[in-house]
C-alpha positions in Angstrom: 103.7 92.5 122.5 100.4 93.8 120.8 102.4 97.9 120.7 105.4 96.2 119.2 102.9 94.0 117.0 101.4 97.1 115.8 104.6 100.1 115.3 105.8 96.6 113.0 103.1 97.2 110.7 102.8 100.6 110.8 106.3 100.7 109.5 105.5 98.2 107.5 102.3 100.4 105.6 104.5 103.4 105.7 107.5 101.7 104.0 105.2 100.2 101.3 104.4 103.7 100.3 107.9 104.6 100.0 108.6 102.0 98.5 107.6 104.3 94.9 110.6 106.2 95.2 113.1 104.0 96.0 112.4 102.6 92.6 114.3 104.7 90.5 116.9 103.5 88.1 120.0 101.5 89.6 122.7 100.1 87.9 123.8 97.4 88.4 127.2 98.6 90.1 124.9 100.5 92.6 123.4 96.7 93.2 126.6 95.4 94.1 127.5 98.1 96.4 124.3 98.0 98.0 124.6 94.3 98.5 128.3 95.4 99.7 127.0 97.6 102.1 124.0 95.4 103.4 126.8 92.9 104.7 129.5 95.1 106.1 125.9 96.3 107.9 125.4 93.1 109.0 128.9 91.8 110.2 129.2 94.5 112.2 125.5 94.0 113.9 126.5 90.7 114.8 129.6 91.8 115.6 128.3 93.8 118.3 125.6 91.0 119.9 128.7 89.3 120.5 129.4 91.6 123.6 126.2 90.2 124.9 124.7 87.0 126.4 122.0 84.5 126.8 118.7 85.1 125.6 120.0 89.3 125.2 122.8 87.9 122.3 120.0 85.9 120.6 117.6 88.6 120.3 120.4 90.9 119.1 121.4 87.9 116.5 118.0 88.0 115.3 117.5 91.9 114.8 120.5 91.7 113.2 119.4 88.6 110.5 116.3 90.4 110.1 117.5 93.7 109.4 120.0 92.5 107.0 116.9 89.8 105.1 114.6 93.3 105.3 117.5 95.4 103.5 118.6 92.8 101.0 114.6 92.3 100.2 114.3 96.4 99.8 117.1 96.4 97.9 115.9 93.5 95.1 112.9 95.4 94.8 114.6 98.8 94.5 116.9 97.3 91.5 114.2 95.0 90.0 110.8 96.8 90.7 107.6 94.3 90.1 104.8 93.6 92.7 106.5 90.0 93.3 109.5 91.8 95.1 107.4 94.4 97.0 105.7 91.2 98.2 109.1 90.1 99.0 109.4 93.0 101.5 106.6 92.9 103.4 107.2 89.1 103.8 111.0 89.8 105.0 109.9 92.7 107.4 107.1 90.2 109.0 109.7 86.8 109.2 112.5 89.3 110.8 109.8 90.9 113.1 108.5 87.1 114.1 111.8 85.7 114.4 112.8 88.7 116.6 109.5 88.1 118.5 110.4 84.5 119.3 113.3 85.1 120.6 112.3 87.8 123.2 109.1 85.0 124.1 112.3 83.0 125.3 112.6 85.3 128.7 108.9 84.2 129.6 107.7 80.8 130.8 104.8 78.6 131.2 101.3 80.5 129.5 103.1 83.6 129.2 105.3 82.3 126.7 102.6 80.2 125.0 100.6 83.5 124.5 103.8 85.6 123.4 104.7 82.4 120.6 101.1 82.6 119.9 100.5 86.2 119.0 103.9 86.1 117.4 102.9 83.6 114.6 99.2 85.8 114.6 101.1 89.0 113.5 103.0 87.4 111.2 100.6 85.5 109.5 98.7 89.0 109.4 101.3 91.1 107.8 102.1 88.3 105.2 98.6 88.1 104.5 98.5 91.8 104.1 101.0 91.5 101.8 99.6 89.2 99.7 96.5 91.3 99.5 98.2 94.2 98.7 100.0 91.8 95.7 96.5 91.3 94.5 95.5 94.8 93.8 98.9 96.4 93.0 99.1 93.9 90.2 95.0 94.6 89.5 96.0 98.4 89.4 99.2 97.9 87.4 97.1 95.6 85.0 94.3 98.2 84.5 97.0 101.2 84.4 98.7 98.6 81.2 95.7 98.1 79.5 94.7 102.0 79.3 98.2 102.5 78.4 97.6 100.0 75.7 94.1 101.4 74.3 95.8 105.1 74.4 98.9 103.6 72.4 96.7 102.5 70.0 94.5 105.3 69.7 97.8 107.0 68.8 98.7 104.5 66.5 95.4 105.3 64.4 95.8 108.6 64.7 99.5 108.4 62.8 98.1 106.4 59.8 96.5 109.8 58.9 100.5 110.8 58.1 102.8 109.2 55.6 106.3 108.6 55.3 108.5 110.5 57.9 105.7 112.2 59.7 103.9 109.3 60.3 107.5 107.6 61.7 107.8 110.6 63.6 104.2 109.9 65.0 104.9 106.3 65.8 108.0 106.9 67.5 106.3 109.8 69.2 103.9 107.3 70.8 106.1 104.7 71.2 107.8 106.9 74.0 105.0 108.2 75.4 103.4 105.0 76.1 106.6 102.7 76.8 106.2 100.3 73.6 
């Protein structure tokens, strides 16, 4: 449980760093075949658990339902990109993981099982509380990045009052796009 505990967050830090290029510029028809895609995904995951049974069908139903929260989460944050939705992924990622935990702590019984629901609910708590951490300085470092922004915009700003008429609109606009005001 603790090796699966721990590849889960792993792939949880190494997604967070990729997480920078997925956020490029979607459209919104990209969105809605993304979202498109996402449930095709799922239907045919659950499509497939069906083949199973017992405990084997439940596990596969909740891989499935996690996968498909984890993409739909990724996918938000790829079209909308704030620190609120990159929260949203890490928070997806460690419900689907615990969900998916639960259910294989259903083949164990008596302590066993107590201990497997048990450090289940640990590494979830962990990874969300990771991921409000990480919230707290992405937004503290996004903060600090717009503030120097702002003081360099308007160091630019001052510097354009030394032009008149088009030049100094030139200058404005110049600065305008180079500090996204």
């Amino acid at each position: 449980m603790q090796n699966h505990t721990l590849k889960a967050i792993a792939l949880a830090i190494t997604l967070s760093f990729s997480h920078a290029a997925l956020a490029a510029d979607m459209s919104k028809a990209d969105y809605q075949k993304g979202r498109n895609t996402i449930s095709q995904e799922y239907n045919t995951a659950k499509a497939n658990c069906d083949a199973l049974s017992g405990n084997a069908k439940d596990i596969c139903g909740a891989e499935a339902k996690g996968k498909e929260k984890i993409a739909r989460a990724e996918l938000s944050a790829a079209y909308q990109p704030s620190a609120k939705n990159s929260q949203a992924v890490h928070v997806a990622r460690a419900d689907a993981n615990h969900e998916v935990a639960l259910e294989k702590c259903d083949d164990l019984a008596g302590n066993a099982k107590d201990v497997c629901v048990k450090e289940a609910k640990a590494a979830q708590t962990s990874a969300v509380a990771n991921a409000k951490a990480q919230k707290t300085t992405a937004e503290a470092r996004q903060e600090a990045s717009d503030d120097k922004a702002d003081a360099r915009y308007a160091v630019a700003k001052e510097k354009c009052d030394s032009y008149s008429g088009t030049a100094k609109d030139s200058c404005l606009d110049k600065a305008k796009a180079q500090y996204n005001k």
